[in-house]
N, C-alpha and C positions, 0 to 999 in steps of 0.2 A: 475714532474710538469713543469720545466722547458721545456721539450721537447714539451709535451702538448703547450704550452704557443707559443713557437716556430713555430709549426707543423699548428696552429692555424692563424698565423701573416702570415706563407706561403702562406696559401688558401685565405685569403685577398687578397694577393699580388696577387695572380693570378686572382681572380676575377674582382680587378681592372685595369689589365695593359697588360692582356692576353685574348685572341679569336679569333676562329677560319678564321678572316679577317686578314693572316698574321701577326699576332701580339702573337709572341710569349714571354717567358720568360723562360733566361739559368739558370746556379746555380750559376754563377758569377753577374748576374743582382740582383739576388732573392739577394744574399749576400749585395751586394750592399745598394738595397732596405729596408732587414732587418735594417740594420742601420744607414739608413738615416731617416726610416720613427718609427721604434720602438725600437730603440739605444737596436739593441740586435747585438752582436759580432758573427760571427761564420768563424773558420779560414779553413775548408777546404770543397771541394766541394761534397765530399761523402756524408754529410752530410746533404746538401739538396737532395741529391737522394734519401736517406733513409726515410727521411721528405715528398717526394713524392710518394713513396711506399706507407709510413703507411696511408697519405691520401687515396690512391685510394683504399689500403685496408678497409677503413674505408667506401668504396660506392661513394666516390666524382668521376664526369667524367672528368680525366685530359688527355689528351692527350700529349703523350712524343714524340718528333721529333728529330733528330742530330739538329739543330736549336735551341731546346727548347719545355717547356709544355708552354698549355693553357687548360684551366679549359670551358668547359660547363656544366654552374652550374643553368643558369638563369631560374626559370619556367616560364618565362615571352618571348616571342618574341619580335623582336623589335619595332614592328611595334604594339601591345599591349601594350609597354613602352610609347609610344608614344602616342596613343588613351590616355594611363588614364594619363597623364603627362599633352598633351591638355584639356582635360576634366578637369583638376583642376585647369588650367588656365583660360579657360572662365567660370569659377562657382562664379560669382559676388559676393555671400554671404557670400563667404570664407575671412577669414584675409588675411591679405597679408603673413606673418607672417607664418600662419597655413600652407598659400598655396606654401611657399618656403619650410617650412620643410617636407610637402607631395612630394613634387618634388626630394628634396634631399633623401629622404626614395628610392622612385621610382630609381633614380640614382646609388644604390648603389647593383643595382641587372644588374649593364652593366658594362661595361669598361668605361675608361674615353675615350677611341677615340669615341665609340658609345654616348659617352655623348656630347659630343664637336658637332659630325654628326646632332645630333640630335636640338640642339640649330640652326643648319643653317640653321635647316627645321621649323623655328619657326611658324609651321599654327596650326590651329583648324581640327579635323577630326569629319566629318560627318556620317553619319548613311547610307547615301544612295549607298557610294561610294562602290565597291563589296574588301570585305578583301584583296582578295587572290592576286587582280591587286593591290592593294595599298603595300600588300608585295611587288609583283614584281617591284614594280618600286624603293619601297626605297632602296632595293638592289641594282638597277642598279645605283640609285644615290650613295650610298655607296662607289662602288666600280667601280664607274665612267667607266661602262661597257655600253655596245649598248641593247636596246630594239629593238624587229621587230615589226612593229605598219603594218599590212594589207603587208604581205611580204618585207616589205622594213626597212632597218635601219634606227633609229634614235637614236639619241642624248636626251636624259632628259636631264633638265635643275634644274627645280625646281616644287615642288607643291607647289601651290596658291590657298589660302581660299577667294572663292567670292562669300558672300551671301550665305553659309550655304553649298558648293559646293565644291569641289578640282577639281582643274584643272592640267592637267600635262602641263607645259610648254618644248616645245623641236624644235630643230634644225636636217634638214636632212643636212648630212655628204656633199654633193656638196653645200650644200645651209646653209653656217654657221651662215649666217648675218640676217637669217629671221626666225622670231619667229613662230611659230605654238604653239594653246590650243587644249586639249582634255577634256571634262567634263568625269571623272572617272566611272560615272554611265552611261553614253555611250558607253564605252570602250567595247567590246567584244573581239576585237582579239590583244592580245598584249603577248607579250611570250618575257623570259629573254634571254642573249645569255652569254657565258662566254669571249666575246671578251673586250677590255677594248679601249679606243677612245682616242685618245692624244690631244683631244680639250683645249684650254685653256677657260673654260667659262667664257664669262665678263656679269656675274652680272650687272652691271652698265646698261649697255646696253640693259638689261632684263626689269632693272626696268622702262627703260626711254618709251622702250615698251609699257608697261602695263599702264604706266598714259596713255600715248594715244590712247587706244584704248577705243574703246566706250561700257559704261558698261549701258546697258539696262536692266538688272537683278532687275527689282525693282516691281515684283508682283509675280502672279504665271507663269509658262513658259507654250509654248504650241507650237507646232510645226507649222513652219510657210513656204508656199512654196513661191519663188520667179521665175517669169523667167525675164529671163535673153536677150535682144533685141540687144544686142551686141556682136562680137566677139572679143572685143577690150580688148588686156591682162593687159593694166593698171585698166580697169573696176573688173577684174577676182578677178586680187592679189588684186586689193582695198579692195576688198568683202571680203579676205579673211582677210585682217589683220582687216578689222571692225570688221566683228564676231568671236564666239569661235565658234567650230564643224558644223564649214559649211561645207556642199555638198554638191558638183557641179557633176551635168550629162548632161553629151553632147548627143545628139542625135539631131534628128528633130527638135525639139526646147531646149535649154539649159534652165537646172532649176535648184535653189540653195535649200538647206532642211536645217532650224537649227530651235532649240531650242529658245526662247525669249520673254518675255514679252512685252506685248502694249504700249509700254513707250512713249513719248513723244524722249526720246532721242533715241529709234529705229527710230521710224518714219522720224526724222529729219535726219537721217544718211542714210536710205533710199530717200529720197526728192530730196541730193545731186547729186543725178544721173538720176534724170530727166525721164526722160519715156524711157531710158535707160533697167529699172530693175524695176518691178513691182509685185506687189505682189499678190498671184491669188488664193493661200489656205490662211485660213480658211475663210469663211464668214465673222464674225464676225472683223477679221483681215483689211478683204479690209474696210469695213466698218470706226471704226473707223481711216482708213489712213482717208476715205476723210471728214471727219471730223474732222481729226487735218486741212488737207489742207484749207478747208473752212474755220475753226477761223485763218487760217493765209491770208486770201484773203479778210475778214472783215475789216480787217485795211488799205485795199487798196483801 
């Protein structure tokens, strides 16, 4: 019984403090742990080896390493921990109460470093965004490794819930200081790399970002063309920190492609550039510009 009891507080311990993101656990750790966290004694280290035998004999998946074991135990992903973790956070009918002990249930099928990870990534996930990009990326956030975004490295930063949407926020590696979004359901070519970045990220600087930039997301979105009557690179970059997933193509005439609703606050953020940068898809689009323009020339 006692071994039972023992063998039992092991796989605990491994589920909470062990996985396969370099985090392992020795038989001196376990030892340790046992009595610190389940005032159980054990004085030699054979003893959790045998304690880890009779688990994996039992079917658990522990992996043993010179370093140490860790347990792959979770039937959960992380990024499924996450989905229903968020999902019990935006469910307004829930107690608050109910919705911490759902959280804490959900928590206890990861690690605490995955826990920890996970609280920095505190957004809401959307339906739209494609799974398999939303894995690749919390990996790379994870494990503060490089994405290739259309053959070129980048930097992740963070994902940002705007309007029902995830956005990756990220920095290219020459260009550390300037923010770039991607809307997730746009994302087609993005692929993980096992390199790791020695970026220092400043947060801070992320968020000061994002208040400034101009959030036009306030209907449905619809693709809008812009050209572009300048070649002037402060016009360029402007455009590009106003909107998320803008495209620029140079040719004969330079024209911009993004995603955006008819907002009052699009329109005025295009305004500021004068006959600059004009907007020439959709119909429906040019139309109400010059019909914001005109109720702003009634007051004149």
């Amino acid at each position: 019984m006692q071994n039972r009891k023992r063998q039992l507080a092991v796989l605990k311990l491994l589920k909470k403090y062990s996985d396969p993101d370099d985090h392992y656990l020795n038989a001196s750790e376990i030892i340790a742990l046992l009595k610190e966290e389940y005032e159980l004694e054990v004085k030699e280290v054979k003893t959790i080896y045998a304690d880890i035998k009779a688990l994996k004999e039992m079917g658990f998946k522990i992996i043993s390493e010179k370093k140490g074991s860790y347990l792959l135990s979770s039937p959960f992903k992380l990024s499924e921990i996450k989905i229903l973790k968020d999902l019990i956070t935006n469910l307004k009918t829930i107690d608050p109460k109910d919705r911490a002990n759902l959280s804490k249930k959900l928590d206890s099928f990861i690690s605490v470093y995955d826990q920890k990870f996970l609280k920095t990534e505190n957004t809401a996930f959307d339906n739209k965004s494609r799974p398999y990009i939303f894995e690749k990326i919390l990996e790379a956030l994870k494990r503060h490794e490089y994405l290739i975004y259309k053959d070129s490295l980048i930097i992740p930063y963070k994902l940002v819930l705007e309007n029902n949407y995830y956005y990756l926020y990220y920095v290219y590696p020459k260009r550390p200081k300037r923010f770039y979004a991607l809307r997730l359901d746009h994302i087609k070519d993005l692929e993980n790399t096992d390199q790791r970045h020695e970026l220092d990220l400043d947060y801070n600087a992320l968020e000061t970002h994002i208040k400034k930039r101009v959030h036009s997301f306030m209907g449905e979105e619809i693709m809008v063309t812009l050209k572009i009557k300048s070649d002037d690179k402060y016009i360029l970059e402007s455009l590009k920190d106003d909107f998320k997933d803008l495209i620029i193509k140079k040719g004969s005439k330079t024209e911009a492609y993004l995603f955006t609703s008819l907002s009052d606050q699009f329109f005025a953020s295009i305004a500021r550039y004068k006959d600059a940068v004009v907007i020439t898809k959709p119909l429906k689009a040019k139309e109400e510009y010059v019909t914001f323009l005109n109720s702003i020339l009634k007051e004149y």
